[in-house]
C-alpha positions in Angstrom: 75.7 131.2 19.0 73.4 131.9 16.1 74.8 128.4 14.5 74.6 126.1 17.3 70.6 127.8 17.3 70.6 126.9 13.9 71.6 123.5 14.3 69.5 122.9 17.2 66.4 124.0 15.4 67.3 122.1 12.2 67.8 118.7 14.3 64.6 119.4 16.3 63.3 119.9 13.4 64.5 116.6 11.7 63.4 114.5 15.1 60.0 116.1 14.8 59.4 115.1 11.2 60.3 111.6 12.5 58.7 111.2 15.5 55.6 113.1 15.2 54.7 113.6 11.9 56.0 110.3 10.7 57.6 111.9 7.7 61.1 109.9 6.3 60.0 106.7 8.5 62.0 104.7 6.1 65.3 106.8 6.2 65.2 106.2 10.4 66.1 108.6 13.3 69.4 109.4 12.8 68.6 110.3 9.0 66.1 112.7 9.7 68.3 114.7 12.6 70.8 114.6 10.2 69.1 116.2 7.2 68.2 118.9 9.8 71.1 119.8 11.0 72.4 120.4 7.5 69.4 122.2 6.4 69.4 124.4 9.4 73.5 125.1 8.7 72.3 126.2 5.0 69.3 128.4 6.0 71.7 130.2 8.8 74.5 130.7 6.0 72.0 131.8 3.7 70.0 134.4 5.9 73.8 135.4 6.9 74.6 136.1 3.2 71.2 138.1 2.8 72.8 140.6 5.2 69.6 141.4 7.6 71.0 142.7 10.6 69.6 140.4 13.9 66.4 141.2 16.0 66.8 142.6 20.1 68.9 143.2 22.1 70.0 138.9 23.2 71.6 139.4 19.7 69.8 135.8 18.7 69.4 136.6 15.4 65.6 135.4 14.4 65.6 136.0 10.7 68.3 133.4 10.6 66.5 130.9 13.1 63.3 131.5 10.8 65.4 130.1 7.4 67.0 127.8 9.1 63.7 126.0 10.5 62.3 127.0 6.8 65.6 124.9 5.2 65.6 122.4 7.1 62.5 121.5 7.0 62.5 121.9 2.7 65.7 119.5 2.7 63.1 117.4 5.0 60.4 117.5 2.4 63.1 116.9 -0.3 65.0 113.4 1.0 61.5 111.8 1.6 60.4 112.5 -1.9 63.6 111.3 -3.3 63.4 107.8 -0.9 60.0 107.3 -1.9 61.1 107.8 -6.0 64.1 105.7 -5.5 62.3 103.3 -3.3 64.6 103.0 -0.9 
């Protein structure tokens, strides 16, 4: 369950940068989602690997949810400065 959160928060993460903050217009919709949902699979893996054990009782595991928005939204940050260098 914590991956499919992960991956939810990295695409909603990816539309947002798309549709609201107008970040990666040139790399479209489906781009941007995209990049989320792998940066939110990487933050989850990584908070995973960093061992902290998860948050309540719901066993969502926030830590990871908190990388994973944080990852997602770096890799984000990262693909529009490389289509803006490569001019694409």
């Amino acid at each position: 369950m914590d991956m499919a959160l992960a991956l939810a928060v990295g695409a909603l993460m990816g539309w947002a940068a798309f549709a609201i903050l107008r970040l990666n217009a040139r790399q479209g919709l489906g781009r941007s989602v995209l990049i989320g949902l792998l940066g939110g699979g990487v933050g989850m893996q990584l908070a995973k690997m960093a061992s902290v054990a998860p948050v309540g009782d719901g066993h969502i595991y926030v830590f990871g949810v908190i990388v994973a928005a944080a990852v997602a939204g770096a890799c984000l940050v990262i693909a529009g400065m490389v289509a803006r260098r490569s001019g694409a």
